[in-house]
Each structure stands twice: as C-alpha cells, then as structure tokens.
Backbone as JSON Lines, residues from 0, in Angstrom:
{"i":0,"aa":"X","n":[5.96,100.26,-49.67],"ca":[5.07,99.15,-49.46],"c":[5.34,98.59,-48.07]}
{"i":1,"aa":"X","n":[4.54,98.25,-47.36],"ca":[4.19,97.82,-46.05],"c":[4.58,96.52,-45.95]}
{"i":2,"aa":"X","n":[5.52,96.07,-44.78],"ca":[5.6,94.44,-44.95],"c":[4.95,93.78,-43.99]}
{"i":3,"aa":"X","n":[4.9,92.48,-43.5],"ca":[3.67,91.75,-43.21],"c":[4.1,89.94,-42.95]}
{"i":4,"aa":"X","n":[4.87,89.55,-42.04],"ca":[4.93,88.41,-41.63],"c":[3.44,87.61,-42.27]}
{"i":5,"aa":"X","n":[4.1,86.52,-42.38],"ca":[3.02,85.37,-42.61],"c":[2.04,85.29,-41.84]}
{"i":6,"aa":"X","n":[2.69,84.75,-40.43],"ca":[1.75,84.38,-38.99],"c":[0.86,85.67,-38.93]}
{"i":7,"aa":"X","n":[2.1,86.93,-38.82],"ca":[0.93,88.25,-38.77],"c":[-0.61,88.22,-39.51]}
{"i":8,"aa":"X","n":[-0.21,88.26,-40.86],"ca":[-1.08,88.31,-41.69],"c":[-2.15,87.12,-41.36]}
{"i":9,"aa":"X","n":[-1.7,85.86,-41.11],"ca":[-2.92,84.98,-40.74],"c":[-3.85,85.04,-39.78]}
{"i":10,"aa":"X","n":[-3.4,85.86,-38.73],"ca":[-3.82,86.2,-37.7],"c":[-4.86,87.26,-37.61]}
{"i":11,"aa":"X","n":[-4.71,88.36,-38.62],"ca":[-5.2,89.6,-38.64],"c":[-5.6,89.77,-40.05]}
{"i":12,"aa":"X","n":[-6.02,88.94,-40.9],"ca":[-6.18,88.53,-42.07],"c":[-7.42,90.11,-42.01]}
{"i":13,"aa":"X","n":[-8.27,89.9,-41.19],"ca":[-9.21,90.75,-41.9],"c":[-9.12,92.25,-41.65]}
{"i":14,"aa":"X","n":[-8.44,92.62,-40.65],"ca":[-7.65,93.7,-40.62],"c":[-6.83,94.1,-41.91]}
{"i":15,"aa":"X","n":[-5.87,93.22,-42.26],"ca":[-5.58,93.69,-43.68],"c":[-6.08,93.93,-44.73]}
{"i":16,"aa":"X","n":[-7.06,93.52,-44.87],"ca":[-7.92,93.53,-46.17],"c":[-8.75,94.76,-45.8]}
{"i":17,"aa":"X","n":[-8.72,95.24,-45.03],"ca":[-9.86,96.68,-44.69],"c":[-8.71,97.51,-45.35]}
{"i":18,"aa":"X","n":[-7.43,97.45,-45.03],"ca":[-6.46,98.24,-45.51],"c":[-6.2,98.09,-47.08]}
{"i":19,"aa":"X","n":[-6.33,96.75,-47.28],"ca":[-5.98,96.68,-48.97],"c":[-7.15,97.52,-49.6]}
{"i":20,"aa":"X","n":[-8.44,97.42,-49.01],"ca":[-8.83,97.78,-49.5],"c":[-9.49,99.4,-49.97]}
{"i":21,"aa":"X","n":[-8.64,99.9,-48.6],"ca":[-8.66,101.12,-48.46],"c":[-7.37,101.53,-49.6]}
{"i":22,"aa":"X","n":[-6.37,101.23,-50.32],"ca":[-5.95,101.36,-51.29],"c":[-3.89,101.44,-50.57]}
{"i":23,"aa":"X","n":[-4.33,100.38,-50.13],"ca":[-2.57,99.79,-49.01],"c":[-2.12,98.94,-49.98]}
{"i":24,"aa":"X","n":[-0.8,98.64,-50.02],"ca":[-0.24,97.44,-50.57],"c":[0.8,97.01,-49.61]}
{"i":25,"aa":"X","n":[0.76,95.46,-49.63],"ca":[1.45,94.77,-48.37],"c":[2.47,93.96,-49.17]}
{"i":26,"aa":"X","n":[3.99,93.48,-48.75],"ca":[4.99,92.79,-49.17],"c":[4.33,91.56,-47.67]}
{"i":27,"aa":"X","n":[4.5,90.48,-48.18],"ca":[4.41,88.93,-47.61],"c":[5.71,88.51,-47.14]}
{"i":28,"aa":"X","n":[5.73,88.5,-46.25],"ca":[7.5,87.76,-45.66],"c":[7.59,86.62,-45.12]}
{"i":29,"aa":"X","n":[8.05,85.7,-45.16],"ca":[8.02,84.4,-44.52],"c":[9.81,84.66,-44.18]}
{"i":30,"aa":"X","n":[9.87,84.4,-42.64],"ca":[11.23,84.19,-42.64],"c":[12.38,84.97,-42.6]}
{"i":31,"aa":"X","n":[11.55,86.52,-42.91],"ca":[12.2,87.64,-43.33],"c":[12.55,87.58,-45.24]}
{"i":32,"aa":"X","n":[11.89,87.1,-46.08],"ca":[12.24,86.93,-47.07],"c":[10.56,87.28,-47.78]}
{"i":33,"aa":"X","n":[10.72,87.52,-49.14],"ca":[9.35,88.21,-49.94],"c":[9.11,87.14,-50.31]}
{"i":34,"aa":"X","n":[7.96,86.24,-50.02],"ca":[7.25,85.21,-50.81],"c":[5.78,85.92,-51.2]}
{"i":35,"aa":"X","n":[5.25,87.29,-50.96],"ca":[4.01,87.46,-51.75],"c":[3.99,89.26,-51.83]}
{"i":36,"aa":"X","n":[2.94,89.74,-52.56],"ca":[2.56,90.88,-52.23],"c":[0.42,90.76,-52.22]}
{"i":37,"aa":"X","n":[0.32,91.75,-51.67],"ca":[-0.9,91.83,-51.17],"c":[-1.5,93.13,-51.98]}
{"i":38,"aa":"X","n":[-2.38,93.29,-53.23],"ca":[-2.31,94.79,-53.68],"c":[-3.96,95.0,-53.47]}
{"i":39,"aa":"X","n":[-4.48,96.32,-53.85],"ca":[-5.65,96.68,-54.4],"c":[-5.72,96.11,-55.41]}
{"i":40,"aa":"X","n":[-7.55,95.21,-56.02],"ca":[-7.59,94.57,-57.32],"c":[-7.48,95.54,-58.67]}
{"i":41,"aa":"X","n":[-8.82,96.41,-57.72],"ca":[-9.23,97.72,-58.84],"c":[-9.63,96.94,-59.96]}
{"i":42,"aa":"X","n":[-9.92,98.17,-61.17],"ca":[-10.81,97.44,-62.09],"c":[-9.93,96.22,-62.99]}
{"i":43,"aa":"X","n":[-10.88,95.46,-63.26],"ca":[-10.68,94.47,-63.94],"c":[-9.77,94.91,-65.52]}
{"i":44,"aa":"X","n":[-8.51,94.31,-65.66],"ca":[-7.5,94.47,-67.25],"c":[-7.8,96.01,-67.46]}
{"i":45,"aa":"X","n":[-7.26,96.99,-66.32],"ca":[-7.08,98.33,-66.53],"c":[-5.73,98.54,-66.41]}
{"i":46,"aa":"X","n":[-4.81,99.4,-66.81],"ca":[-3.51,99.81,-66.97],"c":[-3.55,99.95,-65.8]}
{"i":47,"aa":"X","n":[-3.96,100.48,-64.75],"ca":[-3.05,100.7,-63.42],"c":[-3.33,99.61,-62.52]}
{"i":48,"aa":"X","n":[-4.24,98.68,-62.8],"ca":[-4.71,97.64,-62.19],"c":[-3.05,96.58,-62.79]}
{"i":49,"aa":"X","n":[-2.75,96.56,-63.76],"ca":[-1.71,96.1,-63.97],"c":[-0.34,96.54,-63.61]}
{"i":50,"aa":"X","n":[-0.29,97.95,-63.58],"ca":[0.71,98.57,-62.94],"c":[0.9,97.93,-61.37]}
{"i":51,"aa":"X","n":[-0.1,98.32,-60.85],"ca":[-0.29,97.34,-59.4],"c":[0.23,96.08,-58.91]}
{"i":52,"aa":"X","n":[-0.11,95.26,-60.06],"ca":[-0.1,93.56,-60.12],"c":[1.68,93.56,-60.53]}
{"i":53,"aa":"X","n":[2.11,94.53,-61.7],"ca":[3.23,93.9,-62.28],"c":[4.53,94.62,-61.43]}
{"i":54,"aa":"X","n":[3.87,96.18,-61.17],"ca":[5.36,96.72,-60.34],"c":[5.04,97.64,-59.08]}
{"i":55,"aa":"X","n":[4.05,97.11,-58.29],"ca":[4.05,97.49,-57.36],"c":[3.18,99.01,-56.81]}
{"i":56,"aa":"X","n":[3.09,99.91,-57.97],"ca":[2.02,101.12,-58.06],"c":[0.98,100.8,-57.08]}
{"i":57,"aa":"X","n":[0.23,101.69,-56.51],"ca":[-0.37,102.46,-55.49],"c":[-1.98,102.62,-56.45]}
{"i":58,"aa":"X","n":[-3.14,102.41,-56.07],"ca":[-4.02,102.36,-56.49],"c":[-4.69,104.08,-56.19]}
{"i":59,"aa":"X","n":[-5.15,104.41,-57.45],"ca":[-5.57,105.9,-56.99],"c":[-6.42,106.04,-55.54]}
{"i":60,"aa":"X","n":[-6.57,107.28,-55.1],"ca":[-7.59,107.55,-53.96],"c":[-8.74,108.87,-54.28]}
{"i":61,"aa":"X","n":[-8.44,109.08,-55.28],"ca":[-9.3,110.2,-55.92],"c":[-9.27,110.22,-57.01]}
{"i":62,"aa":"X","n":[-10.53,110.89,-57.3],"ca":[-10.65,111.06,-58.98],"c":[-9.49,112.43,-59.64]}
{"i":63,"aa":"X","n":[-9.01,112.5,-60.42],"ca":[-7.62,113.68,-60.6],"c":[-8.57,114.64,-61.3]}
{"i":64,"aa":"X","n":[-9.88,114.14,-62.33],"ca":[-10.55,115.76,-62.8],"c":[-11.38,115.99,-61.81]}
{"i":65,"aa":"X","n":[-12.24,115.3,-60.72],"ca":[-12.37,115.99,-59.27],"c":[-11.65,116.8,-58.75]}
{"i":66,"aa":"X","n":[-10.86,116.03,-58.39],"ca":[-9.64,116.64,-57.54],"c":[-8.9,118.34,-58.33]}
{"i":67,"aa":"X","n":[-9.18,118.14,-59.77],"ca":[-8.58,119.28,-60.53],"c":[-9.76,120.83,-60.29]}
{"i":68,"aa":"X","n":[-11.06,120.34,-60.27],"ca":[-12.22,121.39,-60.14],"c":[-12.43,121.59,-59.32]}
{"i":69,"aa":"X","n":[-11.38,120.87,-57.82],"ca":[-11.79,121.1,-56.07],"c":[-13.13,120.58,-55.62]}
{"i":70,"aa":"X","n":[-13.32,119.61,-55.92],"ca":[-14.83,119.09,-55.6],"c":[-14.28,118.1,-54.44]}
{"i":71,"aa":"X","n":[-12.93,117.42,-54.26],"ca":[-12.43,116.34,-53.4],"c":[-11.16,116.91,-52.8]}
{"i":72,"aa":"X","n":[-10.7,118.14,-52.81],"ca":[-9.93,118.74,-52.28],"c":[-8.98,119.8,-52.45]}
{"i":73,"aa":"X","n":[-8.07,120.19,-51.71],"ca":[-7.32,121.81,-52.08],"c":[-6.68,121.05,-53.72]}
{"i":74,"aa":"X","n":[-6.27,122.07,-54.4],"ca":[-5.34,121.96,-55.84],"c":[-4.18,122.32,-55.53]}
{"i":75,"aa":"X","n":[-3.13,121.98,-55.68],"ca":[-1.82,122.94,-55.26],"c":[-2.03,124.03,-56.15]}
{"i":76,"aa":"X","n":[-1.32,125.16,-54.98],"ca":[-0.99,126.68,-55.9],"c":[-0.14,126.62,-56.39]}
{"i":77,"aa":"X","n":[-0.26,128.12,-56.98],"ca":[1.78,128.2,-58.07],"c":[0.78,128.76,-58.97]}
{"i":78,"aa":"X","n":[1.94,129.27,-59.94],"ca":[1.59,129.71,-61.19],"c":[1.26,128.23,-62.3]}
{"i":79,"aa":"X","n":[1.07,129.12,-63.68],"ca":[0.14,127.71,-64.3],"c":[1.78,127.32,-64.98]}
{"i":80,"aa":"X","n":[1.73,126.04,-65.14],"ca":[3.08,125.44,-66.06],"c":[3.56,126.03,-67.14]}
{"i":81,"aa":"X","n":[2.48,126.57,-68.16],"ca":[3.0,127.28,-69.37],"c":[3.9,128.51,-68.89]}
{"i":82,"aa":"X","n":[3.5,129.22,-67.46],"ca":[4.41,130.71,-67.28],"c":[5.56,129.92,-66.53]}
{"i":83,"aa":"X","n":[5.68,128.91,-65.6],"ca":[7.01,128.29,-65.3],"c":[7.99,127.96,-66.21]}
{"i":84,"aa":"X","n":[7.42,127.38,-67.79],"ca":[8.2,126.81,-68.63],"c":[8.69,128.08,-69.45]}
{"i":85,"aa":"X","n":[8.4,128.83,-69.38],"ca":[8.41,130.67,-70.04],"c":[9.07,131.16,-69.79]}
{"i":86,"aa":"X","n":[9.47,131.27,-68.55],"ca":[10.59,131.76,-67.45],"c":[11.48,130.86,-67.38]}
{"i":87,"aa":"X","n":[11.44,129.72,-67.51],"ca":[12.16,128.9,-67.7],"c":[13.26,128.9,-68.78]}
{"i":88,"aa":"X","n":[12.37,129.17,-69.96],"ca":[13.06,129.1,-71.25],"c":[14.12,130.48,-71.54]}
{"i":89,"aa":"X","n":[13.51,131.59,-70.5],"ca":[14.22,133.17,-70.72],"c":[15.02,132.9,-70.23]}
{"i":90,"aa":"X","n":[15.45,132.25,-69.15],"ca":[17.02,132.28,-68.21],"c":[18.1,131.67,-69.12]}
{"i":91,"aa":"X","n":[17.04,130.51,-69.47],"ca":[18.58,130.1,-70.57],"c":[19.27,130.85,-71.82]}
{"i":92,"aa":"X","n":[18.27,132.16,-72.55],"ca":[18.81,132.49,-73.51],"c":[19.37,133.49,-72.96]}
C-alpha cells in the first residue's frame, strides 16, 4: 500500500482519486504516523469490498472467468493442477 502525507494528499487530492480509482490503495500519514487509509469503494456490502475496508486487500482489475477464456489476457502456462498434484502424490510414495 502506497503512503501519502496529509499536505500531499490535500494538494493533489484529485490526482489521487484517479488512482483510487484506478484500483490503488493509499495509507494517510500525518507526521509520519497512519491516521487514514484511502481504498477502492467497489460494490456496495460485497466480500471483497469489505476485505478492502477491513484489511487492506487490493480491489480486482479483471474479471478471473475472462481472464480464464483469454478474452482480457495471456493465462499462465504449465500443466493443469490435477497432473501437478499426481506427480506430486507419486514422489511421496
């Protein structure tokens, strides 16, 4: 998480908020000390919208079953998990 003087932030208030809202989260410092954080709202009483609010989590930037069918970008390669966990399981016996 990104930190962020007071004065800074008052100053450049709307600069930050292009960033929050680009999916940034900012720690508030007065003094050198945490008096705030700055998050993405995201949707309204959603689990990660609370994740956000309560411990600090990162607001998604893509959809993950997009992202899974390559419509929003590469997929990582590798083999599929079931043959990792397979091979996995042979070494130990």
């Amino acid at each position: 998480m990104n930190r962020v003087g007071v004065r800074d932030l008052r100053q450049n208030l709307s600069r930050y908020l292009v960033q929050v809202k680009a999916g940034e989260s900012f720690t508030v410092t007065e003094r050198g000390r945490e008096v705030a954080r700055i998050t993405p709202s995201g949707p309204e009483d959603s689990p990660v919208a609370r994740l956000v609010a309560e411990r600090g989590a990162t607001m998604p930037r893509a959809d993950l079953l997009a992202l899974a069918h390559g419509s929003t970008g590469p997929v990582a390669g590798g083999p599929p998990s079931a043959e990792v966990l397979d091979s996995l399981g042979e070494e130990r016996l």
